[in-house]
PDB file of N, CA, C and O in Angstrom, chain B, residues numbered from 101:
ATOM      1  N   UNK B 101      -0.892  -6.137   8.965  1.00  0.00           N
ATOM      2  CA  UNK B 101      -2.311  -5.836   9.039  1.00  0.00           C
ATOM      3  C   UNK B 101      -2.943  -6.496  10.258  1.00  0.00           C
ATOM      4  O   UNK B 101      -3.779  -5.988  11.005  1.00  0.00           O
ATOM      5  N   UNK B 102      -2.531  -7.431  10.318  1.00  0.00           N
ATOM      6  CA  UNK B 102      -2.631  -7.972  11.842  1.00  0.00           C
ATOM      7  C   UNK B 102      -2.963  -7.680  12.939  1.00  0.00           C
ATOM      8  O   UNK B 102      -3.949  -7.810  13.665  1.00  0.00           O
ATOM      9  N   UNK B 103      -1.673  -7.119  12.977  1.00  0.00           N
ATOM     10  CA  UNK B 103      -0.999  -6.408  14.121  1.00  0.00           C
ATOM     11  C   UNK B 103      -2.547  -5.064  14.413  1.00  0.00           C
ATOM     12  O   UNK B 103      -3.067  -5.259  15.511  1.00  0.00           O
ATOM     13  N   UNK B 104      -3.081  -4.112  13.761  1.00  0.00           N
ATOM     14  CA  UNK B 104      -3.364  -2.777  13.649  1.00  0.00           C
ATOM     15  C   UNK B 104      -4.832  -3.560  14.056  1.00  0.00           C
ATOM     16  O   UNK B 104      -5.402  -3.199  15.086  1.00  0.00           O
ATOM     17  N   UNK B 105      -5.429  -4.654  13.203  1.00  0.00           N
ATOM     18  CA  UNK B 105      -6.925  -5.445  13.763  1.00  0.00           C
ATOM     19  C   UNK B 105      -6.637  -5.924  14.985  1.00  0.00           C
ATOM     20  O   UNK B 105      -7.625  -5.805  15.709  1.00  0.00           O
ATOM     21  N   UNK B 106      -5.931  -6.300  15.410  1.00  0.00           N
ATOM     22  CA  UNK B 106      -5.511  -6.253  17.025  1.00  0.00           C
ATOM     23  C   UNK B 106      -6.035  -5.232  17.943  1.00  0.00           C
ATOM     24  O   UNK B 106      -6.933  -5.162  18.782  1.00  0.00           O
ATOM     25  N   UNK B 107      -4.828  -4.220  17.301  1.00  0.00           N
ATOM     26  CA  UNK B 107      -5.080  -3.196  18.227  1.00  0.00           C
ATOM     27  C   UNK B 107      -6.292  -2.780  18.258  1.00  0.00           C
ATOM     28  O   UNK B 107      -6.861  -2.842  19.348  1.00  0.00           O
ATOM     29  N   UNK B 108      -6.874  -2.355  17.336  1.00  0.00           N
ATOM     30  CA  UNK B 108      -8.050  -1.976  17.076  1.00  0.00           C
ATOM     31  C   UNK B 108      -9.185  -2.226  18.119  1.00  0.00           C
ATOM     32  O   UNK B 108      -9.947  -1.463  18.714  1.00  0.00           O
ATOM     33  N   UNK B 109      -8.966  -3.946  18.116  1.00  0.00           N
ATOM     34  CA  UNK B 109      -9.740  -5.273  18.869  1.00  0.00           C
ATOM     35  C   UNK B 109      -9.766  -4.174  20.268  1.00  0.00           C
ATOM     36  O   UNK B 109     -10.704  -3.624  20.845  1.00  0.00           O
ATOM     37  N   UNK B 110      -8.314  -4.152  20.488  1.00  0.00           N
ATOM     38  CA  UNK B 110      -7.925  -4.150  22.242  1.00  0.00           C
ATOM     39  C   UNK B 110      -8.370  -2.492  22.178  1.00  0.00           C
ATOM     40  O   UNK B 110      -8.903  -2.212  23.252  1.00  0.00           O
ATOM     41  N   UNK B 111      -8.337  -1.680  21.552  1.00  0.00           N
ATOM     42  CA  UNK B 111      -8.517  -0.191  21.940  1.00  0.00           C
ATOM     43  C   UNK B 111     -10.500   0.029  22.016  1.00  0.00           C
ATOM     44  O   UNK B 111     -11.068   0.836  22.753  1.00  0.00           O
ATOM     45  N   UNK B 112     -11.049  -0.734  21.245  1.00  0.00           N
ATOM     46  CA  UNK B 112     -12.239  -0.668  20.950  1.00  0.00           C
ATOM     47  C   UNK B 112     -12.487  -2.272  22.681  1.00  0.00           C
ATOM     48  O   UNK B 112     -13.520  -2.140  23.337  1.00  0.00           O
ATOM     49  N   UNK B 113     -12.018  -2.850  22.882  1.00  0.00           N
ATOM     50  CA  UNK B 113     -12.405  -3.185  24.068  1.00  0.00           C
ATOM     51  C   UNK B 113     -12.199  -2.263  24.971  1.00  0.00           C
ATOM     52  O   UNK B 113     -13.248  -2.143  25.604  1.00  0.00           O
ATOM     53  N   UNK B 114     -11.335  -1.489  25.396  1.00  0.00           N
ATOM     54  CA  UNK B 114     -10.751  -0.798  26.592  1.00  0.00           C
ATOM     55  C   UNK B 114     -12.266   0.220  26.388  1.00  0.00           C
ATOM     56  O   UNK B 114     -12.918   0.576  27.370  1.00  0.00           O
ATOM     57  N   UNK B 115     -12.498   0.439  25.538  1.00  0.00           N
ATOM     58  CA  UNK B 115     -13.502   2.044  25.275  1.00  0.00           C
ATOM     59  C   UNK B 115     -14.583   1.373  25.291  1.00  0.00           C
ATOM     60  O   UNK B 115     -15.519   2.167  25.386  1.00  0.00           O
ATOM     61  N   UNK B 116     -15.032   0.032  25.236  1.00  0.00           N
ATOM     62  CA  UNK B 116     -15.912  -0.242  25.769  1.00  0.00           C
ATOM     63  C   UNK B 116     -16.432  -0.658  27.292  1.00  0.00           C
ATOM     64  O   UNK B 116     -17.389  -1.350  27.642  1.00  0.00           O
ATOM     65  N   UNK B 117     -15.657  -0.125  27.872  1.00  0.00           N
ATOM     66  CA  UNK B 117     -15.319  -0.209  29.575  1.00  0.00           C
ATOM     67  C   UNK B 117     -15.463   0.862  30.182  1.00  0.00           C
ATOM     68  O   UNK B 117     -15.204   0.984  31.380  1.00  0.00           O
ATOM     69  N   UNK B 118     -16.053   2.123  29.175  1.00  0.00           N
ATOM     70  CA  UNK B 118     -16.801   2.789  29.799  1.00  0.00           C
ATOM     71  C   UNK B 118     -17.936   3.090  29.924  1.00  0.00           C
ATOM     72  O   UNK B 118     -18.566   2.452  29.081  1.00  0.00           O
ATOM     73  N   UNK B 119     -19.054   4.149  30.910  1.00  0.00           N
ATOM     74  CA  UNK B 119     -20.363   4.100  31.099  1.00  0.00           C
ATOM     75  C   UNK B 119     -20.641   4.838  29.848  1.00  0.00           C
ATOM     76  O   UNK B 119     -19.745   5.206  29.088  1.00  0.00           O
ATOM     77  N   UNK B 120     -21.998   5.062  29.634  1.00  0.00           N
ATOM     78  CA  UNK B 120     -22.584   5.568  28.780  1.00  0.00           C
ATOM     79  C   UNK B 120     -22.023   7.445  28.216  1.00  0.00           C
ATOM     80  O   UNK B 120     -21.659   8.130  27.260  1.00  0.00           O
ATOM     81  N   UNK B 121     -22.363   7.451  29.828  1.00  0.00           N
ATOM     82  CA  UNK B 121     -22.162   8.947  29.834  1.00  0.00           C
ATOM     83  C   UNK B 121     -21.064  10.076  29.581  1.00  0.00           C
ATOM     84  O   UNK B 121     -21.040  11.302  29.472  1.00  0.00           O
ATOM     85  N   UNK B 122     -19.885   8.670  29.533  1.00  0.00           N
ATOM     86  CA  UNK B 122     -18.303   8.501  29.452  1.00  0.00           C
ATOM     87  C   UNK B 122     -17.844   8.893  28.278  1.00  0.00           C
ATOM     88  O   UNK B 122     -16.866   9.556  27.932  1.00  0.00           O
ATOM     89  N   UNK B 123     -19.087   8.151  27.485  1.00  0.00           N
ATOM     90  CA  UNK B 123     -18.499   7.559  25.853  1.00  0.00           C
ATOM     91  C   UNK B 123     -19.427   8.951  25.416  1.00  0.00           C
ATOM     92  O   UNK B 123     -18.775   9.475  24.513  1.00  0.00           O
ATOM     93  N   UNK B 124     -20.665   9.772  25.666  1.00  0.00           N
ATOM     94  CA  UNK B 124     -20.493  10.749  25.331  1.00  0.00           C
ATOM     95  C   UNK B 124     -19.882  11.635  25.313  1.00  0.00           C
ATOM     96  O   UNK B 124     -19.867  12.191  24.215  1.00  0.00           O
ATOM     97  N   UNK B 125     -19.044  12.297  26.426  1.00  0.00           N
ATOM     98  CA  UNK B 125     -18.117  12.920  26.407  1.00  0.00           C
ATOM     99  C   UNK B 125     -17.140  12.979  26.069  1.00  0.00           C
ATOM    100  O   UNK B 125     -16.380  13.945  26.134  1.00  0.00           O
ATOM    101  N   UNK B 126     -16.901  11.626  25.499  1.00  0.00           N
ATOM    102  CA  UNK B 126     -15.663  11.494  24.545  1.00  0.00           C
ATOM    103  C   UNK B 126     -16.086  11.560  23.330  1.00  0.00           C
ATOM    104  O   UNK B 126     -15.276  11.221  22.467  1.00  0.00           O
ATOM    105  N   UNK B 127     -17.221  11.929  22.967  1.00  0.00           N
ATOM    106  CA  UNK B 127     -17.313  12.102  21.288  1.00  0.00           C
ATOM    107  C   UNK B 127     -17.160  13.802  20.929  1.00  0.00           C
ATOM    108  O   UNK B 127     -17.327  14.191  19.773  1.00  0.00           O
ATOM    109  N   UNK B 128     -16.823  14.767  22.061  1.00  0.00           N
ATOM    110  CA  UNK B 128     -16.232  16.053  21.582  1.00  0.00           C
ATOM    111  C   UNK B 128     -14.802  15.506  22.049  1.00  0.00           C
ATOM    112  O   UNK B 128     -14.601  15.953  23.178  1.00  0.00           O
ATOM    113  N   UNK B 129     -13.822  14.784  21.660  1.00  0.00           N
ATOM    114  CA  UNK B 129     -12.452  14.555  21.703  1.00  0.00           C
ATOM    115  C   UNK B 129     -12.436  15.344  20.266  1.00  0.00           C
ATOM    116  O   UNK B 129     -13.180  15.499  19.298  1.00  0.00           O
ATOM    117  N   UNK B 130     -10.879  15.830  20.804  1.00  0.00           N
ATOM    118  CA  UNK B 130     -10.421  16.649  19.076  1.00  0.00           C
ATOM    119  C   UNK B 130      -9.672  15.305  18.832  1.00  0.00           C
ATOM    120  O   UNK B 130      -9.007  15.677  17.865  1.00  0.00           O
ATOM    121  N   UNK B 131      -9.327  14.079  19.009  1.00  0.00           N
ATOM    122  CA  UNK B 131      -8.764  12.968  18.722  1.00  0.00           C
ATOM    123  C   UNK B 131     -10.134  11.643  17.803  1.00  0.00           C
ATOM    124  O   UNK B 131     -10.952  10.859  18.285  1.00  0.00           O
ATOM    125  N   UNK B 132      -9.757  11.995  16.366  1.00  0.00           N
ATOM    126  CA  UNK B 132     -10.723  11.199  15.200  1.00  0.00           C
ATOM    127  C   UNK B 132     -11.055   9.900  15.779  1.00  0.00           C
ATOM    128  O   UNK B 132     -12.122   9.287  15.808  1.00  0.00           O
ATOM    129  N   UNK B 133      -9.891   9.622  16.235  1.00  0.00           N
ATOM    130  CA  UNK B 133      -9.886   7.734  16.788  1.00  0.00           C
ATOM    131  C   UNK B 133     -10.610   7.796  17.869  1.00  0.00           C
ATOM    132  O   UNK B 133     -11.648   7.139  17.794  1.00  0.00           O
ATOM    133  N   UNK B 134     -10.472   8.232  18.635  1.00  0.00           N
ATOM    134  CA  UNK B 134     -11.408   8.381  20.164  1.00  0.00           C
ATOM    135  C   UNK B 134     -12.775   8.171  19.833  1.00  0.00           C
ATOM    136  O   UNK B 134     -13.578   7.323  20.221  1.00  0.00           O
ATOM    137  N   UNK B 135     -12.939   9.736  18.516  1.00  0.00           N
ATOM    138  CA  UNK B 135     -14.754   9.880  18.911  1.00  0.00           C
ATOM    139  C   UNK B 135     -15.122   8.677  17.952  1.00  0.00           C
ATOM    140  O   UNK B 135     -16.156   8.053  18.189  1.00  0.00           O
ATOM    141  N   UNK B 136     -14.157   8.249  16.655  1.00  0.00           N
ATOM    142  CA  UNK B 136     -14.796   6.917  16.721  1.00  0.00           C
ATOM    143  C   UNK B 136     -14.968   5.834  17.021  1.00  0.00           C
ATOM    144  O   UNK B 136     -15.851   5.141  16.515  1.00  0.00           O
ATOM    145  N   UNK B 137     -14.168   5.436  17.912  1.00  0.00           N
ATOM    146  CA  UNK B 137     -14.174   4.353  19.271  1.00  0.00           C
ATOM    147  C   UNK B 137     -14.998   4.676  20.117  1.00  0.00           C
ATOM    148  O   UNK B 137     -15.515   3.675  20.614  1.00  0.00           O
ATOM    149  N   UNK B 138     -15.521   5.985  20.684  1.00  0.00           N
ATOM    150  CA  UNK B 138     -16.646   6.285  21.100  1.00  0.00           C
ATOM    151  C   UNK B 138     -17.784   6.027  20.361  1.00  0.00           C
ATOM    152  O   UNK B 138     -18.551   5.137  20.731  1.00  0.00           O
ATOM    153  N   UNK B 139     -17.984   6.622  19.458  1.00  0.00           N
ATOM    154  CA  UNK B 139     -19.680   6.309  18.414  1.00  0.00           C
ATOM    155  C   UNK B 139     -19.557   4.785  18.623  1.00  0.00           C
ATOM    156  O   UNK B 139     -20.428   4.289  19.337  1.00  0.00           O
ATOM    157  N   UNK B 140     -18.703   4.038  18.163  1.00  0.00           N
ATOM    158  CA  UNK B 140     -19.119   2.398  17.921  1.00  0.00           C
ATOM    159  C   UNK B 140     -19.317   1.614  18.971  1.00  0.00           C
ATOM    160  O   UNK B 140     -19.836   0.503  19.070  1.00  0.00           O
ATOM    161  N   UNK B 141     -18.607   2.683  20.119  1.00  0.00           N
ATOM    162  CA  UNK B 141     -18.901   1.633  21.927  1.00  0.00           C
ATOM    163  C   UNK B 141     -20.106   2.459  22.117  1.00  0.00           C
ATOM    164  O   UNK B 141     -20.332   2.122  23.279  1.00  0.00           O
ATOM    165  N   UNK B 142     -21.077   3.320  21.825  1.00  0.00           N
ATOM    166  CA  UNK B 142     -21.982   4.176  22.269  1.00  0.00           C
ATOM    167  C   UNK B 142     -23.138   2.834  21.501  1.00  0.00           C
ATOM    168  O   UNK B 142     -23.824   2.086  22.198  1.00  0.00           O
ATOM    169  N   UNK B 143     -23.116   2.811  20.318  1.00  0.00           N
ATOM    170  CA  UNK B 143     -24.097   2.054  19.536  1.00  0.00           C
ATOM    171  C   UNK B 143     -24.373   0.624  19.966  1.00  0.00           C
ATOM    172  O   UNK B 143     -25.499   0.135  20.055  1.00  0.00           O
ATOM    173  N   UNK B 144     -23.143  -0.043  20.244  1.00  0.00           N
ATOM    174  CA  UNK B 144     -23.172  -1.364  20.899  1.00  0.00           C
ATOM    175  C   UNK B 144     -23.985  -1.169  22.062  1.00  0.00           C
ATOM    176  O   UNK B 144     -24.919  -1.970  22.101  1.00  0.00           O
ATOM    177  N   UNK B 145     -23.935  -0.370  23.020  1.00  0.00           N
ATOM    178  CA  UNK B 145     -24.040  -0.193  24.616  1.00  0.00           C
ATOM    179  C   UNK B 145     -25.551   0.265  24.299  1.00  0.00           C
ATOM    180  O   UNK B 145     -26.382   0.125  25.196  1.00  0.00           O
ATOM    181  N   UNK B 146     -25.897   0.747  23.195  1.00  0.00           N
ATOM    182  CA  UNK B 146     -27.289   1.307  23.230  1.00  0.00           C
ATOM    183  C   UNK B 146     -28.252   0.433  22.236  1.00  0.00           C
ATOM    184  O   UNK B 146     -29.464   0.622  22.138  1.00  0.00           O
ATOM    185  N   UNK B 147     -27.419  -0.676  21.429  1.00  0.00           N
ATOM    186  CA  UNK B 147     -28.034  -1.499  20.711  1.00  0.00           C
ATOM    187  C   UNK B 147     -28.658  -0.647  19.691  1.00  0.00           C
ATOM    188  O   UNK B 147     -29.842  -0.844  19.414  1.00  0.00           O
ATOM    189  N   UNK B 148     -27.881   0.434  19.003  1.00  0.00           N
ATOM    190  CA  UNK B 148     -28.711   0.977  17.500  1.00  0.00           C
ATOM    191  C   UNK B 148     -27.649   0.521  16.366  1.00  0.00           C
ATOM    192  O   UNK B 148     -27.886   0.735  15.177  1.00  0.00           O
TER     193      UNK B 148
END
C-alpha cells in the first residue's frame, strides 16, 4: 500500500507541473487517472 501512496504522491506531483491550461486539456483524457490527477492539480492551482 505504500508503494501505490507513493506513486500516487509522485504522479500527482509531476501533473502538478503543469500550467493551468494544460491541466484543462487533460481533463478530456479517455485515461480515468489522468482526468483525475488533472481535477485535483486544477483545484489546488485554482485554490477551490
Amino acid at each position: 500500500m505504500a508503494e501505490d501512496s507513493k506513486g500516487f504522491t509522485q504522479a500527482r506531483e509531476a501533473m502538478g507541473r503543469h500550467t493551468i491550461p494544460e491541466l484543462i486539456d487533460l481533463l478530456e483524457s479517455d485515461d480515468v487517472r489522468t482526468r483525475f490527477l488533472a481535477e485535483m492539480c486544477l483545484r489546488d492551482a485554482t485554490s477551490t
